[in-house]
C-alpha positions in Angstrom: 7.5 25.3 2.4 5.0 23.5 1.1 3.3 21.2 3.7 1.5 19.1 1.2 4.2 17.3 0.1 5.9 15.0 2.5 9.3 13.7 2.7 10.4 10.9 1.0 7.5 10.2 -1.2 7.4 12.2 -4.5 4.1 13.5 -5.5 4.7 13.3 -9.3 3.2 10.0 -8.9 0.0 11.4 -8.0 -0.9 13.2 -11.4 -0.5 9.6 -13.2 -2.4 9.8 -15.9 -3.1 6.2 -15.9 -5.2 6.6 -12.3 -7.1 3.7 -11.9 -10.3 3.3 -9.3 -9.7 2.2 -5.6 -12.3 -1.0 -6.1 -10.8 -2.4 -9.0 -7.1 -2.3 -7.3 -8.1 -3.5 -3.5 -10.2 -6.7 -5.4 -7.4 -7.4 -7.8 -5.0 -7.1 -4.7 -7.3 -9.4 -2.5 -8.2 -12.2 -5.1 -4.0 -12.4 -5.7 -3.6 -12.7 -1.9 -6.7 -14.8 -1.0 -7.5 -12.9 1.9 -10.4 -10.8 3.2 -10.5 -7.3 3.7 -11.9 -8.2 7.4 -9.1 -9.7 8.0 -6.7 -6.9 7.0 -9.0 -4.4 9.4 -8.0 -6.6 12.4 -5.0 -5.6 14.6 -3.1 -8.5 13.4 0.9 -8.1 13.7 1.3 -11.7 11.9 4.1 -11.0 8.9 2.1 -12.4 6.3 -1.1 -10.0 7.5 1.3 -6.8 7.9 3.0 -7.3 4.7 -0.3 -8.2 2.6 -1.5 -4.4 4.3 1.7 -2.2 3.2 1.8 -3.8 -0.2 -2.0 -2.6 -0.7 -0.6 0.9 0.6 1.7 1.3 -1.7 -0.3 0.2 -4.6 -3.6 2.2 -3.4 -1.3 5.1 -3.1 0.5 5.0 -6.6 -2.5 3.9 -8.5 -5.0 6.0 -7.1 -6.0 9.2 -6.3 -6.5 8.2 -2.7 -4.2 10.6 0.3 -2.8 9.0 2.9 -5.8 9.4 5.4 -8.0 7.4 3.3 -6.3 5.0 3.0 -5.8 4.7 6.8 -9.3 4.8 6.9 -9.9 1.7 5.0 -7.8 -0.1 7.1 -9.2 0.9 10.4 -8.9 -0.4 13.3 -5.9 -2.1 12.5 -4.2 0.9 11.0 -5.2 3.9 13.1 -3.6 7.2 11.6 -1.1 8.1 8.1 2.2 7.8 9.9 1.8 3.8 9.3 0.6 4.2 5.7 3.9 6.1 5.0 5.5 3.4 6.8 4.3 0.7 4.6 5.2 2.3 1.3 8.3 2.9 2.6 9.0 -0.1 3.7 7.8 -1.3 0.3 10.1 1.0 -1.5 13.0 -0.5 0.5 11.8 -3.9 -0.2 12.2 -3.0 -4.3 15.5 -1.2 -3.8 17.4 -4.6 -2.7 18.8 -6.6 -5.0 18.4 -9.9 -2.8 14.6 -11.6 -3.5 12.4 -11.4 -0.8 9.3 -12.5 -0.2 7.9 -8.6 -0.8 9.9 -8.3 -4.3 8.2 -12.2 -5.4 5.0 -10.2 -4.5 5.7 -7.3 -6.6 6.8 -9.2 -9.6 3.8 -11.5 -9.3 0.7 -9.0 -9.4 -0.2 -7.3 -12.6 -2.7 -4.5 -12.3 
């Protein structure tokens, strides 16, 4: 078994050609949300916060090179091991999956990186 992959997220996504650097995707995500990165790092369980943080997860983690850990990292305090990064992409990937708009989906239509 291979304990590099983990269930649920496929890692085909990872050898993207089209890998683009961790700076230019957490500004771009920042200046479309209008928020600080300080603000992200504090353990804030607002919807609006928690929501703005697993949409950067899932971009960070399909458009970069970055693992799970550093991205947890980046986050820190507020996010304090992997197990909520996998969360949050999840949870993204369930927000794309529905048919019904939500706020997430407007989101995802809305940013262009």
């Amino acid at each position: 078994m291979n304990y590099m992959a983990l269930p649920g997220i496929p890692r085909s996504i990872k050898f993207n050609p089209l890998i683009r650097n961790r700076d230019y995707v957490v500004r771009q995500l920042l200046n479309y949300f209008e928020i600080t990165m300080p603000e992200l790092q504090r353990r804030s369980r607002k919807r609006k916060v928690v929501q703005i943080r697993y949409i950067m997860f899932y971009y960070l983690y399909t458009l970069t090179s970055m693992t799970l850990n550093e991205i947890a990292e980046m986050f820190n305090p507020a996010v304090t091991d992997h197990t909520t990064v996998i969360y949050g992409i999840q949870f993204v990937r369930d927000q794309i999956s529905i048919e019904v708009e939500t706020e997430v989906n407007m989101h995802l239509k809305a940013i262009s990186i």
